[in-house]
Wavefront OBJ file of the C-alpha trace (Angstrom):
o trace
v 13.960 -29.141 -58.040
v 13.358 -27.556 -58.339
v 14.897 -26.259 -63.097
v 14.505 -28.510 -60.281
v 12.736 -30.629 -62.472
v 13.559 -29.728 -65.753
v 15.107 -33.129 -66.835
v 11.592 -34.077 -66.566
v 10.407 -30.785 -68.416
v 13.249 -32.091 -71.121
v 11.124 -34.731 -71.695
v 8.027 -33.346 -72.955
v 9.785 -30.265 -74.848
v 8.570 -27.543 -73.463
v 9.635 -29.645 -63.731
v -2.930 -27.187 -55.859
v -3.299 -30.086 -53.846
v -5.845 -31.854 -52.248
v -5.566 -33.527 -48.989
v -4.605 -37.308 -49.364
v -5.816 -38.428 -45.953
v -9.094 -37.053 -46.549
v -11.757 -40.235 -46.093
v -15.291 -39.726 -47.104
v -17.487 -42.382 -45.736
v -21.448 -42.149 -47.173
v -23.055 -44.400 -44.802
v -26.413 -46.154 -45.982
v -28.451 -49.358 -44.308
v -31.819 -50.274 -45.174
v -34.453 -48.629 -42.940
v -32.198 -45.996 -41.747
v -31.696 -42.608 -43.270
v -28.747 -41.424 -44.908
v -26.068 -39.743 -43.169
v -24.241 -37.220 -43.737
v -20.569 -38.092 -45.171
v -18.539 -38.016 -42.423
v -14.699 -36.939 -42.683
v -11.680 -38.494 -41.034
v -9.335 -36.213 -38.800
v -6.381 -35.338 -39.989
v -3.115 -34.962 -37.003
v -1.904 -31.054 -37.455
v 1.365 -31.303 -38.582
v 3.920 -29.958 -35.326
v 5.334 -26.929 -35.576
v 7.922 -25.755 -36.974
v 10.828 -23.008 -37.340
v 13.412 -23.204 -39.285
v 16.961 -22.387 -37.161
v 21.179 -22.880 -38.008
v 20.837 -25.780 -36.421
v 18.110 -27.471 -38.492
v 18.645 -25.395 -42.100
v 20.944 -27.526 -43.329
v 18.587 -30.637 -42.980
v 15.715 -28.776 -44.973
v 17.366 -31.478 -47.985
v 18.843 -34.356 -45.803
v 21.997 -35.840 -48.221
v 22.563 -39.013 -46.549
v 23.483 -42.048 -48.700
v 20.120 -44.105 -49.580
v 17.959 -41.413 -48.651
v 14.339 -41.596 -50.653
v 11.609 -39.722 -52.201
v 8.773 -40.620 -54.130
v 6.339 -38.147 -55.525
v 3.299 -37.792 -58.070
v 4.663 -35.709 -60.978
v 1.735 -33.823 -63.221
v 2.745 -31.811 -65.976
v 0.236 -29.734 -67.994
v 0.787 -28.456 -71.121
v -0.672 -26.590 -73.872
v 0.734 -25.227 -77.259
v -0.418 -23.092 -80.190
v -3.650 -23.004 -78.761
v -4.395 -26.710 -78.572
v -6.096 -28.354 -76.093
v -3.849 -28.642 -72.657
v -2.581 -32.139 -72.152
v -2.103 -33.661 -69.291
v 0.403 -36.024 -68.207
v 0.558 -38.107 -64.866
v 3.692 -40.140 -63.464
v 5.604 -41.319 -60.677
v 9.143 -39.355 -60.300
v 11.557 -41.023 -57.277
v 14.725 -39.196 -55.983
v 17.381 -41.690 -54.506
v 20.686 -40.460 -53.164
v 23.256 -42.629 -54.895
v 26.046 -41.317 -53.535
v 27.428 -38.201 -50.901
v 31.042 -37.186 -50.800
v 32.738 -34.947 -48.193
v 33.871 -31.662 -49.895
v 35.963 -28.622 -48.358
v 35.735 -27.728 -45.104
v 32.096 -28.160 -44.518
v 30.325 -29.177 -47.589
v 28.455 -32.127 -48.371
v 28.127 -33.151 -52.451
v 25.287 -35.978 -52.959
v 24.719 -37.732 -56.450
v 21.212 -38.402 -57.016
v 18.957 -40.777 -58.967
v 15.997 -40.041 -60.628
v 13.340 -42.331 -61.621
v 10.384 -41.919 -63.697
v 7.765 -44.519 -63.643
v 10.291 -46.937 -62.554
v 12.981 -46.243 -65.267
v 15.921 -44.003 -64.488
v 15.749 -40.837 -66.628
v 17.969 -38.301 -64.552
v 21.078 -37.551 -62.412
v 21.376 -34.558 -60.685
v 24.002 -33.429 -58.632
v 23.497 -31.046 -55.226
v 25.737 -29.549 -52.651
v 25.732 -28.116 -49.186
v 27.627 -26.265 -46.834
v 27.332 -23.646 -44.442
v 26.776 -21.255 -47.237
v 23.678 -22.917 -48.159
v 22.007 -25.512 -50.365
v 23.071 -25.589 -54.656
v 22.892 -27.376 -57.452
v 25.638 -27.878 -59.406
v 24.507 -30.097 -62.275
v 21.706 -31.531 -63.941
v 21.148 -34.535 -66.453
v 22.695 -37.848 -67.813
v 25.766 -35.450 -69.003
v 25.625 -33.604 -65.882
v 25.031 -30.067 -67.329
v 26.818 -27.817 -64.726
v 25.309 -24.694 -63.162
v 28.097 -21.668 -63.308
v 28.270 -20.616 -60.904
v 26.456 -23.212 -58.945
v 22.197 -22.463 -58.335
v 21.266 -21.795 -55.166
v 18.328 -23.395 -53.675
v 18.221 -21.738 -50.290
v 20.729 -19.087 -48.952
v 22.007 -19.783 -45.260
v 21.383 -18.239 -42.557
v 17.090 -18.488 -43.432
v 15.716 -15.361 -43.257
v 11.824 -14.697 -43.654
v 11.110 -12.558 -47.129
v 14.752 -12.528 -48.127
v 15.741 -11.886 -51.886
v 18.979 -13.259 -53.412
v 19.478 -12.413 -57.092
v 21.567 -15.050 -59.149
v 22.322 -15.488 -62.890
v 24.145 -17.618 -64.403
v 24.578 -20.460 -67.035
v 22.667 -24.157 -67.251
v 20.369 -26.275 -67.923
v 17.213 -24.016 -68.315
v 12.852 -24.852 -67.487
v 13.348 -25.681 -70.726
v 15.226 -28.488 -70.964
v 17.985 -26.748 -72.878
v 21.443 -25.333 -71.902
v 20.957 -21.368 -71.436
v 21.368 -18.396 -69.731
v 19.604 -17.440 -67.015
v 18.532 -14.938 -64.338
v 16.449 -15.703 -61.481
v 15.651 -13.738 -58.076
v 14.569 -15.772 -55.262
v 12.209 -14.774 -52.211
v 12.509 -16.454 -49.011
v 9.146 -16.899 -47.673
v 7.451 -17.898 -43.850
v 6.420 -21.793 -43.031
v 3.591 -22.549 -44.646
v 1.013 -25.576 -43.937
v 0.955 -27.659 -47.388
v -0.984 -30.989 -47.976
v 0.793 -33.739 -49.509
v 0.177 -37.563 -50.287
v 2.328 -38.253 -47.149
v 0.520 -35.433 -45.063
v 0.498 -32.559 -43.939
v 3.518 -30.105 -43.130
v 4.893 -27.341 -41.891
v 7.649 -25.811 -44.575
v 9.363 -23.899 -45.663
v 8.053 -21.525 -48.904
v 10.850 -20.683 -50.880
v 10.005 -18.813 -54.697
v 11.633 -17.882 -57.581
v 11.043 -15.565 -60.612
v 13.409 -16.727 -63.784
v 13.953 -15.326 -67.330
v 15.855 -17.695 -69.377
v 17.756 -17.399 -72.842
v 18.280 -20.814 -74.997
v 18.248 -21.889 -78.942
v 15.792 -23.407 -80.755
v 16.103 -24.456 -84.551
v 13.840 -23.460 -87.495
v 12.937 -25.921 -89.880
v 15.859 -25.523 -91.796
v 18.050 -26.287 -88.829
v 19.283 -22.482 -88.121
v 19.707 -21.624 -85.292
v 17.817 -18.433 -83.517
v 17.285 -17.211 -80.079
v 14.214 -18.362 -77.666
v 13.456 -16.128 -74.092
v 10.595 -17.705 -71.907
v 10.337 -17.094 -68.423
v 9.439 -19.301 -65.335
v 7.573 -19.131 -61.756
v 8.193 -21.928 -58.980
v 7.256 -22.413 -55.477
v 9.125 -25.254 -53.329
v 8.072 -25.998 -50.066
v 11.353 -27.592 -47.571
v 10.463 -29.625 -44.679
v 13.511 -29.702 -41.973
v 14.452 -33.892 -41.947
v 12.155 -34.466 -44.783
v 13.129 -32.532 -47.884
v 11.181 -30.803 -50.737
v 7.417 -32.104 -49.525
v 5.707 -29.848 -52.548
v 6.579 -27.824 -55.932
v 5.005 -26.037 -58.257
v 6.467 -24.517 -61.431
v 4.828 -22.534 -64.618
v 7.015 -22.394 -67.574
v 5.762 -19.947 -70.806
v 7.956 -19.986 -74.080
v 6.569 -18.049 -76.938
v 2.976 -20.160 -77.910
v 3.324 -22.926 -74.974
v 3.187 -22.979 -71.382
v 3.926 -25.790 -69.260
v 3.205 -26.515 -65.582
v 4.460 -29.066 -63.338
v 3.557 -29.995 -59.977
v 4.966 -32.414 -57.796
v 3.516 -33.605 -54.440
v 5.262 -35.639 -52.319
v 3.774 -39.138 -51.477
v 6.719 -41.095 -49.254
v 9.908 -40.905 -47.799
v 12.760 -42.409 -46.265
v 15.401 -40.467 -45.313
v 18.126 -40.215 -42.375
v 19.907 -37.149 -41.332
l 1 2
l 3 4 5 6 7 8 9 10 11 12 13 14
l 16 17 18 19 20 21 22 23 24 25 26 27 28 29 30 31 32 33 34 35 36 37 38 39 40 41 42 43 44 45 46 47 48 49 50 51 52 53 54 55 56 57 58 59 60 61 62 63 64 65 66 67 68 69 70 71 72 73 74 75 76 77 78 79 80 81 82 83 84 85 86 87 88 89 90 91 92 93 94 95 96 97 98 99 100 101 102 103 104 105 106 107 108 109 110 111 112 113 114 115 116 117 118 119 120 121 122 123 124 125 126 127 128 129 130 131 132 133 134 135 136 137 138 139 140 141 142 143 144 145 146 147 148 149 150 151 152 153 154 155 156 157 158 159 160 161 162 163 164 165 166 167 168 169 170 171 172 173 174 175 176 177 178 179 180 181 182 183 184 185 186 187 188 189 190 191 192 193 194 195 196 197 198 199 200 201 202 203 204 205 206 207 208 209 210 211 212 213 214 215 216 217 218 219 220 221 222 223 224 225 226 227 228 229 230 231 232 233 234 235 236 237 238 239 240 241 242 243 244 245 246 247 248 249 250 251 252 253 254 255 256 257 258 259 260 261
């Protein structure tokens, strides 16, 4: 999402958790003695590995599909105090289209607090999982951004550069490696899961304007970790942005879903 999220990243100028079905009850009656706060179980999530015949469903495409997530983004500038932002951010496949012999294109929706700020366009085949565009305008990847690399292979590295939108919000250059990781246990709003850890290292080039309105070249540089749950989708992400004098970071944890194959 991963520049998953960087329509969202866009937005602010510039896309760790605690466990949501934790339940701490203090328990206190008149004449008794306080208890100890006692904590809820928590189901393990079931295991999982990741296999040809479930890789492709580590971002089901079908029509209608759902995600909702809480979206924090943290960031500072120029030495200022860090602000922190908090919203709700909801992916909805609009629309999926057959394309070549195997591939599967899906148009998606993205809402922000109930207001749609974002398209985003992502593709599949036996290849592997891409984006090919990003924004309103639809901002194409060239060549299109992988996501994950078929077949899934633990501590893998694919090396891909290319032009797009960048963590900044801005059309760029960019060159990212990405390291396939092992299936991880990550808490979420909707749980715990098994998934799996896929991260990326990313130097970008993009322009910025003086305050004269020339032109001049900005490099940052960006971290993320997604975390792909076969017939769920992305369940976590985390990604740290740095331009010169401002870092961002944006986490999103997933919080519900409804999705079909």
């Amino acid at each position: 999402m991963v520049s998953k999220v960087s329509s969202v990243a866009s937005q602010v100028r510039l896309v760790g958790y605690t466990g949501a079905f934790i339940l701490a009850l203090s328990l206190a009656a008149c004449g008794k003695k306080d208890e100890a706060p006692v904590a809820a179980k928590v189901a393990a999530p079931a295991p999982v590995e990741i296999t040809k015949d479930n890789q492709r469903l580590l971002i089901p495409m079908a029509t209608g599909n759902t995600w909702t997530y809480d979206l924090e983004i943290n960031a500072s500038a120029q030495g200022q105090p860090a602000r922190v932002t908090k919203s709700e951010l909801k992916y909805t496949v609009n629309n999926t289209v057959a394309e070549g012999a195997d591939g599967t294109k899906a148009i998606l929706f993205v809402e922000r607090d109930g207001e749609k700020t974002d398209e985003q366009v992502w593709f599949k085949d036996g290849s592997g999982i891409y984006q090919l565009a990003l924004t309103m305008n639809r901002i194409p990847y060239e060549p299109k951004q992988p996501l994950i690399k078929f077949p899934v292979v633990a501590d893998s590295e694919l090396k891909w550069e290319g032009k797009g939108l960048t963590p900044a919000g801005t059309p760029g250059k960019i060159f990212s490696t990405y390291t396939t990781g092992a299936v991880e246990q990550v808490d979420t709003g909707a749980g715990p899961f098994n998934a799996l850890a896929v991260r990326s290292e990313s130097t970008f080039i993009t322009k910025g304007r003086d305050q004269t309105g020339k032109e001049f070249d900005v490099q940052g540089k960006a971290e993320s970790s997604t975390w792909y749950s076969p017939n769920v989708g992305i369940v976590r992400y985390r990604q740290t942005m740095e331009l010169p004098g401002a870092r961002t970071v944006i986490t999103l944890r997933l919080r519900n879903y409804n999705v079909a194959k």
